[in-house]
C-alpha positions as CSV (number, residue, x, y, z in Angstrom):
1,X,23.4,7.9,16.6
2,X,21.6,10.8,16.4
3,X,23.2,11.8,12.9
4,X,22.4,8.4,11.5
5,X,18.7,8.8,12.5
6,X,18.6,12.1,11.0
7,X,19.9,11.0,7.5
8,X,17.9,8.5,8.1
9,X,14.8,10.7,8.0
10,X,16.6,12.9,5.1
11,X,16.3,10.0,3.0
12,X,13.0,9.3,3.9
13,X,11.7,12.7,3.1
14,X,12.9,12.0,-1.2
15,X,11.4,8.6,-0.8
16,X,8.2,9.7,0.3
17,X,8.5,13.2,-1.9
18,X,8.8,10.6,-4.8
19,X,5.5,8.7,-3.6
20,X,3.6,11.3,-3.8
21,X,5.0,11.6,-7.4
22,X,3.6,8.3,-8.1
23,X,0.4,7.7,-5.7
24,X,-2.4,10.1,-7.2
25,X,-0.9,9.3,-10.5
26,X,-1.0,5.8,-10.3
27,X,-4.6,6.0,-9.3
28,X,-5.5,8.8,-11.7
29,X,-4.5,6.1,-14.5
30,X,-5.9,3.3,-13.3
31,X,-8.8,5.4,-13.0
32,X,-9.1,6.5,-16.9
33,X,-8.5,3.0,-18.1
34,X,-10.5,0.7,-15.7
35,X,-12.8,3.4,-13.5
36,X,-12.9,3.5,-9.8
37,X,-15.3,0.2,-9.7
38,X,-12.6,-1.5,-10.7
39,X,-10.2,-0.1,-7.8
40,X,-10.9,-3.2,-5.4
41,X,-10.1,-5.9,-8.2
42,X,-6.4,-4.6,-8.3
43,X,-6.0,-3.9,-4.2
44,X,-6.6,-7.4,-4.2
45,X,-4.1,-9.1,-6.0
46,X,-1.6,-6.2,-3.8
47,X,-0.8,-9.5,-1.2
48,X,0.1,-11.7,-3.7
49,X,3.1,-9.0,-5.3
50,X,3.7,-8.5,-1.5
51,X,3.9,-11.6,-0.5
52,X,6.5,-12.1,-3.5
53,X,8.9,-8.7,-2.4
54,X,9.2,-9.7,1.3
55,X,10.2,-13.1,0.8
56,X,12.7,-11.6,-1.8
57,X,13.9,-9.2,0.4
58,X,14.4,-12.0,3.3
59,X,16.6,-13.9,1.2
60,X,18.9,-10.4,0.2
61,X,19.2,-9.6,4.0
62,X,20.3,-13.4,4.7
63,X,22.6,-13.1,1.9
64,X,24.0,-9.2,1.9
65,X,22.5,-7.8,5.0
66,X,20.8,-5.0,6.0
67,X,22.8,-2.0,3.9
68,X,22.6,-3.6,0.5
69,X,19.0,-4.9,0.5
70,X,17.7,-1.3,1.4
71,X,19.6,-0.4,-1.9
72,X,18.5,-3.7,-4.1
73,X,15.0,-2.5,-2.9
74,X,15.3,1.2,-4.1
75,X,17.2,0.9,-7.1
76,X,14.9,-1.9,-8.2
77,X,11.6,0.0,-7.7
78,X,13.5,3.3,-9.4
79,X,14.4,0.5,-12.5
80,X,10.6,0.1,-12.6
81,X,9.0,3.3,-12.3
82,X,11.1,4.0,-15.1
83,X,10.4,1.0,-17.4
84,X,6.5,2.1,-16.4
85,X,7.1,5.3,-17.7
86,X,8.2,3.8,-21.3
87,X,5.8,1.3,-21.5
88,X,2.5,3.2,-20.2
89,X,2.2,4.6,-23.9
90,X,2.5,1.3,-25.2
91,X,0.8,-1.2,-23.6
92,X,-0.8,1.6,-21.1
93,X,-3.9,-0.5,-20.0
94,X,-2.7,-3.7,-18.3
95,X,1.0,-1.5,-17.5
96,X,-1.8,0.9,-15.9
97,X,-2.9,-1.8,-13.3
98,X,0.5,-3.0,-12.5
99,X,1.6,0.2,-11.3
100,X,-1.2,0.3,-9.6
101,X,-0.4,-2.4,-7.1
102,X,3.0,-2.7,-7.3
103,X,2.7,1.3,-6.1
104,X,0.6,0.1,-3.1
105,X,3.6,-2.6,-2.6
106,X,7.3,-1.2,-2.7
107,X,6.5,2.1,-0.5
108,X,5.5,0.0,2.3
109,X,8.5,-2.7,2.6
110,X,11.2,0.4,1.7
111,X,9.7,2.5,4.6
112,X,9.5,-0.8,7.7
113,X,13.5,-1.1,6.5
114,X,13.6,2.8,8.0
115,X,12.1,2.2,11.0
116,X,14.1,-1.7,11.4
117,X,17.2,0.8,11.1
118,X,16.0,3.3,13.9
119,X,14.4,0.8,16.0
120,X,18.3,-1.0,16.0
121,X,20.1,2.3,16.6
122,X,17.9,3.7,19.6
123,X,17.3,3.1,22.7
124,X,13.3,3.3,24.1
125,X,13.2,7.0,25.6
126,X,15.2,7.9,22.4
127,X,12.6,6.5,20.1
128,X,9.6,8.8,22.1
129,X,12.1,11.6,21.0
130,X,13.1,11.1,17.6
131,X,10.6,9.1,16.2
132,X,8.1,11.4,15.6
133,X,10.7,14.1,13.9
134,X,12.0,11.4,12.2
135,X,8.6,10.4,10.7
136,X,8.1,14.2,10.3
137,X,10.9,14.5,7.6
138,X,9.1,12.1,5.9
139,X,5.9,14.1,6.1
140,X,7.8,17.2,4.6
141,X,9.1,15.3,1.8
142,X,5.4,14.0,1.7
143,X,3.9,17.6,1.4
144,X,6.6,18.8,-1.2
145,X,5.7,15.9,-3.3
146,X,1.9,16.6,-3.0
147,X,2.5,20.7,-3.7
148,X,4.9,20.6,-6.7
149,X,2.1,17.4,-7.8
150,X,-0.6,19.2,-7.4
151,X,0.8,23.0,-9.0
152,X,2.4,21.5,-12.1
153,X,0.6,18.0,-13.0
154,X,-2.3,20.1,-15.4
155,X,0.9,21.2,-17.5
156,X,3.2,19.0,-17.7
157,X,0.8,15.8,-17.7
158,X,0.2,13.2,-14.8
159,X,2.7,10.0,-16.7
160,X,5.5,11.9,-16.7
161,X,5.4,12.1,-13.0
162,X,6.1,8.4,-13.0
163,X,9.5,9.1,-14.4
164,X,9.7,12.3,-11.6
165,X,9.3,9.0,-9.0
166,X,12.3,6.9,-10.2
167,X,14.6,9.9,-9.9
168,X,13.6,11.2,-6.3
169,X,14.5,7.6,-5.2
170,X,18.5,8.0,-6.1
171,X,19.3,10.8,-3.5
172,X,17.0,8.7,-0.8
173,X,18.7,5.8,-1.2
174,X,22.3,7.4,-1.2
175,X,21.2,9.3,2.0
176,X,20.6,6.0,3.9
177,X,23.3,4.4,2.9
178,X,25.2,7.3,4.5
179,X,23.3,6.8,7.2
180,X,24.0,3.0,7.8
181,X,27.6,3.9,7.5
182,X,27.2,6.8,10.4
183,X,25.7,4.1,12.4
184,X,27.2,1.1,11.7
185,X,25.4,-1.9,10.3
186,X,23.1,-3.5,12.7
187,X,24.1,-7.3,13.0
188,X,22.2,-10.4,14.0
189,X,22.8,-12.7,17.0
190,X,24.7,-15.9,15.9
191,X,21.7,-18.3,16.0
192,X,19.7,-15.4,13.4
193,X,22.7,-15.1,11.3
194,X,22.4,-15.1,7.5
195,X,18.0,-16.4,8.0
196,X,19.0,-19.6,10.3
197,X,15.4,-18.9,11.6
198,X,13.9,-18.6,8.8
199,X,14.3,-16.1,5.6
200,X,10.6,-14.5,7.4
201,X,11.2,-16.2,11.0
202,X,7.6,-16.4,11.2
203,X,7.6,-18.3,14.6
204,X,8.2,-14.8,15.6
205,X,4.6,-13.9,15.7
206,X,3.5,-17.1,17.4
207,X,6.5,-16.6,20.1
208,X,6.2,-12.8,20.7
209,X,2.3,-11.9,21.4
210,X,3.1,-8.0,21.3
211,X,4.1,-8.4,17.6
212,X,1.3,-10.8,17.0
213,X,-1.2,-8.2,17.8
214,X,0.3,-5.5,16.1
215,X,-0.2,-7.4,13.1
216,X,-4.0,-8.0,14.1
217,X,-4.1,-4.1,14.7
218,X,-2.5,-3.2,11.7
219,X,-4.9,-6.1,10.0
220,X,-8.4,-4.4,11.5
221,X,-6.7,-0.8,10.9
222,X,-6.4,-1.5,6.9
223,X,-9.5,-2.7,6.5
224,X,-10.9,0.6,8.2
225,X,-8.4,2.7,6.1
226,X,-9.4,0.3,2.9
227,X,-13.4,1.1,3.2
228,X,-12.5,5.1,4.0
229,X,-10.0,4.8,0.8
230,X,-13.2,3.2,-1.8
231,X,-15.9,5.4,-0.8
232,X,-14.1,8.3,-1.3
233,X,-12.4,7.1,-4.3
234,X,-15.9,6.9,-5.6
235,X,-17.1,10.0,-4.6
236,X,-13.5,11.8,-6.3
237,X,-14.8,10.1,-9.5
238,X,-18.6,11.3,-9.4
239,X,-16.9,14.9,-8.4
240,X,-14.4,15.1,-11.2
241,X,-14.4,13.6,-14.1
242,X,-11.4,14.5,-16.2
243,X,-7.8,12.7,-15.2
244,X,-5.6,15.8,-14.7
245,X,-8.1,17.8,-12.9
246,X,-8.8,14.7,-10.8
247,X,-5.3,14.3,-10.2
248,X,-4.2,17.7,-9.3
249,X,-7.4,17.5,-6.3
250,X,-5.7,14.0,-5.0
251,X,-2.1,15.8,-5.0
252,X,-3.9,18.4,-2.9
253,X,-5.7,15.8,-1.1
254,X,-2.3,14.0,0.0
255,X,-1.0,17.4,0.7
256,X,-3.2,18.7,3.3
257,X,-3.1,14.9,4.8
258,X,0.9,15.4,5.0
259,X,0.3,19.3,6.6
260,X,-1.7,17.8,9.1
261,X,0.5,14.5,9.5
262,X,4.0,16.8,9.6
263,X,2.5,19.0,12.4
264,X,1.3,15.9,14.7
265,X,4.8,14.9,14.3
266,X,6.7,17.6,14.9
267,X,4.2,19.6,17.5
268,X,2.3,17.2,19.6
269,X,3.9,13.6,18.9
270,X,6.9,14.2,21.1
271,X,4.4,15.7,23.9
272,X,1.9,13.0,23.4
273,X,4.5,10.1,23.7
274,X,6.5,12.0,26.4
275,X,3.1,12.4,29.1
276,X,0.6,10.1,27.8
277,X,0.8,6.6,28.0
278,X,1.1,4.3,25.2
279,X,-2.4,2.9,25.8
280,X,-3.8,5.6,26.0
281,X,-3.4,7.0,22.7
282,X,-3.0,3.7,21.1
283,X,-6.7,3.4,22.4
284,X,-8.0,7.1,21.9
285,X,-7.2,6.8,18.1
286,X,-9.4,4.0,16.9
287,X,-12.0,6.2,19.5
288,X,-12.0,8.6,16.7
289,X,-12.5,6.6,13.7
290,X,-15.1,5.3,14.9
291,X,-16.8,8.5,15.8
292,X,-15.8,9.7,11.8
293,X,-17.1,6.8,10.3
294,X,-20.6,6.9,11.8
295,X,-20.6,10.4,10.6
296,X,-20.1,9.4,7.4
297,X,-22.6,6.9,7.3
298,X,-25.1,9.5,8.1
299,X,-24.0,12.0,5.8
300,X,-22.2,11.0,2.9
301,X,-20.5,13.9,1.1
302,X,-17.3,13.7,-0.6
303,X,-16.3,16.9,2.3
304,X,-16.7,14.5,4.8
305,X,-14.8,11.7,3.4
306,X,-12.4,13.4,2.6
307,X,-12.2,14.2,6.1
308,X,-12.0,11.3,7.5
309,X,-9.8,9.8,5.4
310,X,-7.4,13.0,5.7
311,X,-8.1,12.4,10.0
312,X,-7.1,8.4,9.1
313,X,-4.1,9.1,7.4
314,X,-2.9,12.1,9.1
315,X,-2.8,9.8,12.2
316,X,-1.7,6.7,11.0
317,X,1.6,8.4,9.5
318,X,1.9,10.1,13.0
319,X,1.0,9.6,16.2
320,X,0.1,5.7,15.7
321,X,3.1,5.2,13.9
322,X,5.3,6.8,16.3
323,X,4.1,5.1,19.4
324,X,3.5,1.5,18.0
325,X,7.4,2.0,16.7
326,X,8.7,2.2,20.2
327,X,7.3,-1.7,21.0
328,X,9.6,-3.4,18.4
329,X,12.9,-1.6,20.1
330,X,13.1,-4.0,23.2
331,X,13.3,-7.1,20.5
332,X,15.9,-8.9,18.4
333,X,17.5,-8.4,14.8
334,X,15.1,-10.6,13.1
335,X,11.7,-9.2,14.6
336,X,13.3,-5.8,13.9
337,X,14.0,-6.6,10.6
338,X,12.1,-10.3,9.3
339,X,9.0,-10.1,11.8
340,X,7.9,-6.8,11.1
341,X,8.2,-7.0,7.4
342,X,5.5,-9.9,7.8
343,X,3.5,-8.1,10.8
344,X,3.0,-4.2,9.4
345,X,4.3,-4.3,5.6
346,X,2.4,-7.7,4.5
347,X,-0.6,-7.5,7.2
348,X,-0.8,-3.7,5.8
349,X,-1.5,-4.5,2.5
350,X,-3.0,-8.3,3.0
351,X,-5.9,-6.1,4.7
352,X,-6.4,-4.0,2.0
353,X,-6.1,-6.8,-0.1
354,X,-8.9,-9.4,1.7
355,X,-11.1,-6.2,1.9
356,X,-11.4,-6.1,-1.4
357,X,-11.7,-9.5,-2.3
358,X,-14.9,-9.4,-0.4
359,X,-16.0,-6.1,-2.1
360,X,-15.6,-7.4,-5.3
361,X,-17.0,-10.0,-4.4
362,X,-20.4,-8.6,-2.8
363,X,-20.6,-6.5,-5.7
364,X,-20.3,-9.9,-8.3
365,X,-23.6,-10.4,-6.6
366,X,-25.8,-7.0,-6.4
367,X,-25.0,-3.3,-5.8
368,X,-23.4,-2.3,-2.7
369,X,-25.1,0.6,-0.5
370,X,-23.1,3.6,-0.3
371,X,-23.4,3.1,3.8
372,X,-21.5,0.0,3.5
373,X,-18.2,1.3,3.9
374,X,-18.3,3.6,6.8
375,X,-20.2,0.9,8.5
376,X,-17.5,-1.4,7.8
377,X,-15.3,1.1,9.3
378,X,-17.2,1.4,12.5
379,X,-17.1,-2.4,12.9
380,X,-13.5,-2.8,12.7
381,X,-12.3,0.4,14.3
382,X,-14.1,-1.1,17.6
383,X,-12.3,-4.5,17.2
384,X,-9.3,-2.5,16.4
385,X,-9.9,-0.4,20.2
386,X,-10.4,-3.6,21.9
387,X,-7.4,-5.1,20.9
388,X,-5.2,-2.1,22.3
389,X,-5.2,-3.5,25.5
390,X,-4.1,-6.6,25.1
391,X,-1.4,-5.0,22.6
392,X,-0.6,-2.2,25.4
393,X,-0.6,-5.2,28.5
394,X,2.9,-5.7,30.5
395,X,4.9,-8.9,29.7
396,X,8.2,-10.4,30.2
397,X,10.8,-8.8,26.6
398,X,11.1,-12.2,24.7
399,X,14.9,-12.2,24.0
């Protein structure tokens, strides 16, 4: 198993080396054609193309399984990545703010399939081993991504990293499949066989009150993460004007968030999950968000936003990650693989999405203080703490 998990985490480090291809340029675009003010209008129409791919890939796993709707789901996104790279000259506006969410929407349903895989193929201690080296692949992939991004976007141009995207997902997807084969494929029970539950088995999250609130964890985390994400988009703008400039600081951005995410994982993740209980870092790390975002709020430079987004991130790919992983391995095929789609991938993005809906549409009626978002942040990183001990409380493994 172990050398399934590790191609596992091979692959993951080209798919998230090819996000990195695609993340600051996707903004930096969406940025020249519509301006960072217009940022929340597009996160929130992100649910609706989520809502969309996980139902589609519900019915692929029903019908194919596991194996081939991880590949429908990669080729597909590589199919688009390249079609955006034809078309962005063309019909660049509108193209510009569909890449734009549908960026925000295939990374997160490809990379829940990695961890439904690794959560089927280990056991509980295993996971507070391998899960955070496993993540860390990813990371380096992540920070090789944001390097060669931010070295050589200023000469060769920010679209034609688009097309670099598409072509990083081929070896990722081959890798897994390997990896599935290594393995073997994980199967249902009889009575989840082929989506008799449900092509989403939603009665998951009213059954299983562990997965229920990870989703409102994940739900309160995203808004933080949303409010971090628009002031300092806005600040980025004020900074630095011009697109490839702007683009090569967001690559360098990302990059030092995946140097400080790939060392959590592979220096004090394994530690962390090994001799400290799961509630007490699942608690300690909203803790510090909430101590970021008040310092925000009383001194808003794009240094410290930067910050705290980087301290966000850097966690959230790590250490939170890593130890909220090891609650779904107890549990059957479909929370592994339906549930969770529903309770991180949607609830991820349907956070995001929610949030701003109501910035847009505060900002339909007046200006918005700067001090709005980090006091947003505040607010929801203490409901996000208070929810870690119900999350973290013993109770009977639903079957």
């Amino acid at each position: 198993m172990a050398g399934a998990v590790f191609l596992a985490g091979l692959s993951a480090m080209f798919l998230f080396c090819g996000y990195e291809f695609i993340r600051s340029p996707a903004e930096s675009i969406f940025m020249e054609h519509f301006g960072a003010a217009a940022k929340p209008y597009a996160i929130a129409c992100v649910p609706f193309m989520m809502l969309a791919m996980i139902y589609a890939y519900g019915r692929l796993l029903s019908a194919v399984g596991a194996k081939k709707a991880m590949a429908v789901s990669m080729l597909t996104s590589a199919a688009f990545f390249v079609l955006a790279w034809l078309m962005l000259g063309r019909a660049g506006r509108w193209f510009a703010f569909f890449l734009l969410v549908f960026k925000e929407s295939y990374v997160v349903i490809i990379s829940e399939q990695y961890w439904s895989f690794i959560n089927s193929v280990l056991k509980d201690d295993e996971g507070k081993v391998f899960n955070g080296p496993v993540a860390g692949l990813g990371a380096l992939g992540s920070l090789v991504g944001g390097w060669l991004l931010s070295r050589y976007v200023v000469g060769l141009g920010t679209e034609i990293f688009v097309l670099f995207a598409a072509l990083v997902i081929l070896p990722a997807a081959v890798l897994f499949w390997i990896g599935y084969d290594n393995a073997g494929e994980p199967k249902p029970a009889d009575d989840e066989a082929g989506g008799k539950k449900g092509h989403l088995h939603l009665s998951i999250l009213r059954e299983n009150r562990t997965v229920l609130f990870i989703a409102f964890i994940i739900f309160a985390a995203q808004v933080v993460a949303t409010a971090l994400d628009f002031r300092f988009t806005q600040l980025v703008q004020d900074v630095m004007p011009l697109k490839d400039a702007r683009t090569a600081y967001l690559g360098n951005f990302w990059m030092s968030v995946n140097i400080f995410s790939f060392s959590m994982q592979f220096l004090l993740t394994p530690l962390l999950l090994r001799y400290i209980p799961r509630r007490g870092i699942l608690v300690a790390i909203p803790a510090v968000h909430i101590v970021t975002c008040l310092l925000l709020f009383f001194t808003p430079t794009l240094g410290l936003a930067s910050a705290a987004f980087l301290l966000f991130k850097g966690m959230d790919y790590s250490i939170f990650r890593a130890s909220k992983e090891t609650l779904y391995i107890p549990f059957s095929y479909d929370t592994r693989y339906r549930a969770k789609q529903v309770a991180d991938a949607f609830t991820y993005r349907f956070a995001k999405g929610v949030t701003a809906v109501w910035v847009s549409g505060l900002k339909t009626l007046g200006t918005i203080a700067p001090g709005f978002y980090p006091a947003l942040g505040v607010v929801f990183s203490a409901a996000w703490l208070l929810m870690s001990f119900p999350l973290t409380a013993k109770r009977e493994t639903p079957a």
